[in-house]
C-alpha positions in Angstrom: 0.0 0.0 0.0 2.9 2.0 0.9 4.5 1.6 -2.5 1.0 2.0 -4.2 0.3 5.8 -2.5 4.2 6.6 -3.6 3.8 5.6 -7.1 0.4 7.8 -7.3 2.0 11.0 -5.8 5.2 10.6 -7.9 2.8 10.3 -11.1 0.8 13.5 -9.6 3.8 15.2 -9.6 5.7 14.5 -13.2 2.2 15.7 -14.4 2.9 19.1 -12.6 6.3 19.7 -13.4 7.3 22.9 -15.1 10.4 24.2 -16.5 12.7 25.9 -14.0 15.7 28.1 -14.5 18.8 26.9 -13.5 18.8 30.0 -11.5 16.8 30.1 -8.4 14.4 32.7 -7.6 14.3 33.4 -4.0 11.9 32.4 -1.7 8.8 34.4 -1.2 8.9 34.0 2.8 5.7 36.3 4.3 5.0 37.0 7.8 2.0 35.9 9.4 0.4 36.3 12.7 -0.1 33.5 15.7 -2.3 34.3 18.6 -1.3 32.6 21.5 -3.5 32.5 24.6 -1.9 33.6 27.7 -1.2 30.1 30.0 -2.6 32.2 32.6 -5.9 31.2 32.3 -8.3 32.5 34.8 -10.5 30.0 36.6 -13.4 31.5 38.5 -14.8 28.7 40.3 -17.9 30.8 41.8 -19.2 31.4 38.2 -19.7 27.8 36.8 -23.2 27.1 35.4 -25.3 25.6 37.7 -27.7 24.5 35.2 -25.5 21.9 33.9 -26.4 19.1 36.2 -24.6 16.1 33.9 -21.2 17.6 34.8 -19.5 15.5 37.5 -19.3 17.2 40.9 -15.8 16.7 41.1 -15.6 18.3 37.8 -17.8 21.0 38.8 -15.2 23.9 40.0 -12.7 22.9 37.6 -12.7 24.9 34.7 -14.5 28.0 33.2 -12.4 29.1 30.4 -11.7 33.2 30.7 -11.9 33.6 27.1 -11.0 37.2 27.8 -7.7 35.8 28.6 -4.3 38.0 27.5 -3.4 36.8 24.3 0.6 37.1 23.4 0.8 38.3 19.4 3.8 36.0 18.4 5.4 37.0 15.0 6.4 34.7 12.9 8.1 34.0 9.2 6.6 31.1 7.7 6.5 29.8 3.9 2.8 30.7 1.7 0.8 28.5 3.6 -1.7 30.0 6.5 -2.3 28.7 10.0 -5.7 27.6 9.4 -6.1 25.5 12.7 -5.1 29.0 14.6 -7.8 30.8 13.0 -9.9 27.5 13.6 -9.8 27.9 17.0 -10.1 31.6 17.5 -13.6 31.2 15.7 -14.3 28.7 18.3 -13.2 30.9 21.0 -15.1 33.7 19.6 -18.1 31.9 19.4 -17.7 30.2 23.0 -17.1 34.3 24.8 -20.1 35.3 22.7 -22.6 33.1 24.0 -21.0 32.5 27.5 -20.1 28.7 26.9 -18.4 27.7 30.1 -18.4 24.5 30.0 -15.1 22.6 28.9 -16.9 19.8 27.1 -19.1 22.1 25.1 -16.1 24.0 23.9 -14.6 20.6 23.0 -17.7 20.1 21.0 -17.6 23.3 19.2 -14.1 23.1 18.5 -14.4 19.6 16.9 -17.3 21.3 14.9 -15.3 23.8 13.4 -12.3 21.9 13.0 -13.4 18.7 11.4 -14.6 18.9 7.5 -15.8 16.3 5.1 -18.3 13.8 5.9 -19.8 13.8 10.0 -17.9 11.9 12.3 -21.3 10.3 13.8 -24.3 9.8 12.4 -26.5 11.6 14.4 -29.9 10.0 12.3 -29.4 6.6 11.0 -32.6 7.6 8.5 -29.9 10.1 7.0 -27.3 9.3 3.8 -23.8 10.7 5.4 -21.7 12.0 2.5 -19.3 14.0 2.4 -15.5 13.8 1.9 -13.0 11.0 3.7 -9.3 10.2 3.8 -9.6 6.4 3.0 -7.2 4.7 5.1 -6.6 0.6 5.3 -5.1 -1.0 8.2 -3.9 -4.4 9.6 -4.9 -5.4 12.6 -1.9 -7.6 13.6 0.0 -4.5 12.4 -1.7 -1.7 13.4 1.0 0.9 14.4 3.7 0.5 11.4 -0.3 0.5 8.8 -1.2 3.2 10.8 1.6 5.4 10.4 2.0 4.6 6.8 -1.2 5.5 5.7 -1.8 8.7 8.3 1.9 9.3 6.6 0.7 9.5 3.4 -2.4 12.0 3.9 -1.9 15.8 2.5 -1.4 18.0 5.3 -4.0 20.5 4.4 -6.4 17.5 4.1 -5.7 16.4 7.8 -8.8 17.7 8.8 -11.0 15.3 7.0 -12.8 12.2 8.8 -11.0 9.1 8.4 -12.4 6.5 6.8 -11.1 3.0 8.0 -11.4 -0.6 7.0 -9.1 -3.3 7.9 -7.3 -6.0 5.7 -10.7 -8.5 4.5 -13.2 -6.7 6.7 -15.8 -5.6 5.0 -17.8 -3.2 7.7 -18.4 0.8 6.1 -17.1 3.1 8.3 -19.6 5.4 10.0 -18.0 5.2 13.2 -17.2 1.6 14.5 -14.2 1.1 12.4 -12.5 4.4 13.0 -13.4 4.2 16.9 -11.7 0.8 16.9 -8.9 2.2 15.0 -8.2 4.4 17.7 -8.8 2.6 20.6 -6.0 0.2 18.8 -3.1 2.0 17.9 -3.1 4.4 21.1 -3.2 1.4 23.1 0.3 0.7 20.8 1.4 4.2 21.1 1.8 3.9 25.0 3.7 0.5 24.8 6.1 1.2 22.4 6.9 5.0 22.9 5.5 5.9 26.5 5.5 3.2 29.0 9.8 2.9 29.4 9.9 6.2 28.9 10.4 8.7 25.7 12.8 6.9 23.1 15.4 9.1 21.5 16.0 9.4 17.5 12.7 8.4 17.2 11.5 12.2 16.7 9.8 11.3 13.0 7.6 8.7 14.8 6.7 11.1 17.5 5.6 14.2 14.9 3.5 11.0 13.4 2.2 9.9 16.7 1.3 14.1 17.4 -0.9 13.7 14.1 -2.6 11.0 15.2 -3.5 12.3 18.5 -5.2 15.1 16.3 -7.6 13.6 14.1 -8.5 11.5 16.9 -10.5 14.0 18.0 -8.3 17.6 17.9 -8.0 19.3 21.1 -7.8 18.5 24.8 -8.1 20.3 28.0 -6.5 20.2 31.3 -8.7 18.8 33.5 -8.7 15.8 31.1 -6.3 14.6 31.9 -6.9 14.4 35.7 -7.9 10.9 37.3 -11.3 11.0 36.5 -11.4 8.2 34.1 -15.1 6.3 35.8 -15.0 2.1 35.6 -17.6 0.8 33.9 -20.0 -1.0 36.3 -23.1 -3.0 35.7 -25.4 -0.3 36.4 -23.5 2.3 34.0 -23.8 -0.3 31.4 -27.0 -1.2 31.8 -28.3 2.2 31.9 -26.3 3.1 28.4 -28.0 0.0 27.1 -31.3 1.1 26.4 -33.6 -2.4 24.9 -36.1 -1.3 22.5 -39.5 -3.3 23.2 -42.4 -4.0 21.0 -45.3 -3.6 22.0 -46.2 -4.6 25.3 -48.7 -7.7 25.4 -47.8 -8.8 22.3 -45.3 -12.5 21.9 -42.7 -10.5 20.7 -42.6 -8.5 23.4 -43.1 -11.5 26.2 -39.6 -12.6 24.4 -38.2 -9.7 24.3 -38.5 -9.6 27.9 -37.0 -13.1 29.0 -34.4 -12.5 26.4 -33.0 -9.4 28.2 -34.0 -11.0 32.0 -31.0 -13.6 30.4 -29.0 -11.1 29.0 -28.9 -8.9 32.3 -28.2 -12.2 34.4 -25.0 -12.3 31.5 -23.8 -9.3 32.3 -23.6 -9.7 36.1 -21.5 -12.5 35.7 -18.9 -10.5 33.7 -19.4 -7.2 36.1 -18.4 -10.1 39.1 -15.4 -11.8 36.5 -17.0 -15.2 36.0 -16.6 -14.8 32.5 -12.9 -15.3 31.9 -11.5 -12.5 29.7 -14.8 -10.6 29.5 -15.5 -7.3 30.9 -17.8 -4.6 30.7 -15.5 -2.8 28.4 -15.7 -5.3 25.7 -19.4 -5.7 25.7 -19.6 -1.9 25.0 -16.7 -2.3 22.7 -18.7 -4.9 20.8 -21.3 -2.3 20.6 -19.9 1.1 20.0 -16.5 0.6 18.9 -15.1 2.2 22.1 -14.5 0.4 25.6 -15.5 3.6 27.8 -17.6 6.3 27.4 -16.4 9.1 25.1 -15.3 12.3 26.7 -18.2 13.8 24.4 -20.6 11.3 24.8 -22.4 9.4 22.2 -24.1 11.3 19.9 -26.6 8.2 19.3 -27.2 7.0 22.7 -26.5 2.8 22.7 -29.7 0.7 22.6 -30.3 -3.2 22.1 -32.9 -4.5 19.5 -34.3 -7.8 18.9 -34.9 -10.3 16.4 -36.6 -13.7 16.2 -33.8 -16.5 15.4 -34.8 -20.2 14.6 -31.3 -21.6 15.8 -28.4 -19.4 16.6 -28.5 -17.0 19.8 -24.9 -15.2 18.8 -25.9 -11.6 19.6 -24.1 -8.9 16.6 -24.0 -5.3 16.5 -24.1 -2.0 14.4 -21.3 0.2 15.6 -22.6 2.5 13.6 -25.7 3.1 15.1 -24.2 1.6 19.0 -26.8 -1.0 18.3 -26.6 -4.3 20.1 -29.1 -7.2 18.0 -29.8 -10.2 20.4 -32.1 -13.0 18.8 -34.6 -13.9 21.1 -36.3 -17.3 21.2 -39.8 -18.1 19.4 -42.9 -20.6 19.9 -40.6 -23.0 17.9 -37.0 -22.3 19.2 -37.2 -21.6 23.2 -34.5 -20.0 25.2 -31.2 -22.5 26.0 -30.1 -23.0 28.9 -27.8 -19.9 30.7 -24.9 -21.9 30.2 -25.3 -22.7 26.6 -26.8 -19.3 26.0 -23.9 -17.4 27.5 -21.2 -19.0 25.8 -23.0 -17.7 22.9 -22.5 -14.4 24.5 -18.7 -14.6 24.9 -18.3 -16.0 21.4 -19.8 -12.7 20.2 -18.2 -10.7 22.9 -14.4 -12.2 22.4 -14.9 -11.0 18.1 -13.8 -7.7 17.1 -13.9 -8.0 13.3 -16.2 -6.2 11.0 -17.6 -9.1 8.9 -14.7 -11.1 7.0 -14.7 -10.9 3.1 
């Protein structure tokens, strides 16, 4: 693939080449402007909007971003090409002072709004066609951080901005979210073994600029208090309560089945909140539905939920990561409910895959 991308931009370029003098002109160097917030950021605890009772309390006197904050004007020379990410964010600062938006995770939010172009990160209504513009990137799961440089590598930098589009080697899932959350979750996992947990390797500064990239178009900026120890286990409740099961209607079979399904499936997931289940957790159950083993910083933009489907044989349960929608077959008048044993080793079948349909 590596080759492949080189060939194509070496072709793009002997199609642009132009006679040059052997004599050089020189370079047309302007000077353009960086605004630089002042670190000292003033936090005014007394003044943090009550109405937003979803923040954490702990998180509740943490932050509200003076926007008003001294700005240093740093001047720089730099080659043709604007800072657009600087101007990015001062539209998203702008916007934030104007209509008193305090709260870190909304400014995260309208940040990521302005930054990201191209096709939506999330679909936000699975009734909707998302289009829009990608960069298509294909990686190998057993070697996810030399596939992932290569092909983050090999992506234009003014075109960073666009949503990534990821499959992996003979998966066939389209990526409206569960691949590139998977994607992610994979290759920082590899970032902090190889670069970060014995410590920052030298002469390896190519590989930490790519690793910088990455850590962008993950999801652009980060605050502070974000990185603070406030990282919440998942527990049975939590999940439960992000798992919302879509009934039909009540008195009908269906939904009688629908009901003893999820009795079974809630009797499953104790046993994994306890450890009974051997490599299961919590995390990979909502991995296996979302993409991501913990709750985004930003939430979900479609809240998870669990349908159901009549099955004649198999109880595996599968998902749609696009839509953080778990499917678990529930018995009929023909096919009753196994046994919890037999049932929930269907359950950690599913639970233990992680690929996207195989070709």
């Amino acid at each position: 693939m590596r080759q492949l991308r080189e060939h194509l931009d070496s072709c793009e370029v002997e199609k642009n080449t132009v006679q040059i003098n052997s004599q050089q002109p020189e370079q047309n160097v302007s000077e353009t402007v960086i605004y630089i917030f002042d670190e000292s950021t003033n936090y005014e605890h007394d003044e943090v909007n009550n109405n937003n009772s979803d923040v954490p309390a702990d998180m509740a006197s943490v932050e509200t971003i003076d926007i008003d904050a001294q700005r240093e004007v740093v001047h720089v020379l730099q080659g043709n090409e604007s800072n657009i990410d600087i101007h990015v964010a001062l539209k998203a600062a702008n916007f934030c002072k104007e209509k008193n938006v305090m709260d870190p995770i909304e400014i995260l939010k309208k940040f990521q709004q302005e930054m990201v172009t191209g096709r939506n990160l999330e679909i936000s209504n699975p009734a909707e066609m998302i289009e829009g513009d990608v960069n298509f990137i294909l990686i190998d799961r057993e070697s996810v951080l030399r596939t992932g440089f290569d092909e983050i590598s090999s992506i234009d930098q003014k075109e960073m901005r666009k949503t990534l589009d990821v499959q992996f080697y003979n998966e066939t899932a389209v990526d409206f979210g569960g691949p590139r959350n998977e994607f992610f979750r994979l290759i920082l996992a590899a970032i902090k073994e190889k670069y970060f947990d014995n410590g920052l390797r030298e002469l390896l500064f190519a590989d930490y600029e790519m690793v910088g990239k990455i850590f962008v178009v993950q999801g652009a900026p980060s605050f502070v208090h974000l990185f603070q120890n406030t990282h919440v286990t998942l527990t049975y409740k939590r999940v439960t309560n992000l798992l919302t099961p879509e009934f039909t209607e009540e008195g009908s079979n269906g939904y009688m089945y629908e009901k003893a399904v999820y009795a079974a499936f809630l009797r499953y997931l104790r046993e994994v909140a306890s450890g009974r289940r051997n490599s299961i957790t919590l995390a990979k159950v909502l991995q296996f539905v979302t993409g991501a083993d913990e709750e985004p910083v930003l939430g979900f933009r479609l809240h998870p939920s669990i349908l159901f489907h009549a099955t004649d044989s198999v109880f595996i349960p599968t998902a749609n990561t696009c839509i953080n929608c778990l499917r678990l077959p529930r018995p009929t008048h023909q096919q009753g409910l196994p046994e919890d044993s037999v049932l929930f080793e269907s359950y950690d079948y599913a639970f233990t895959n992680t690929y996207y349909g195989l070709k």
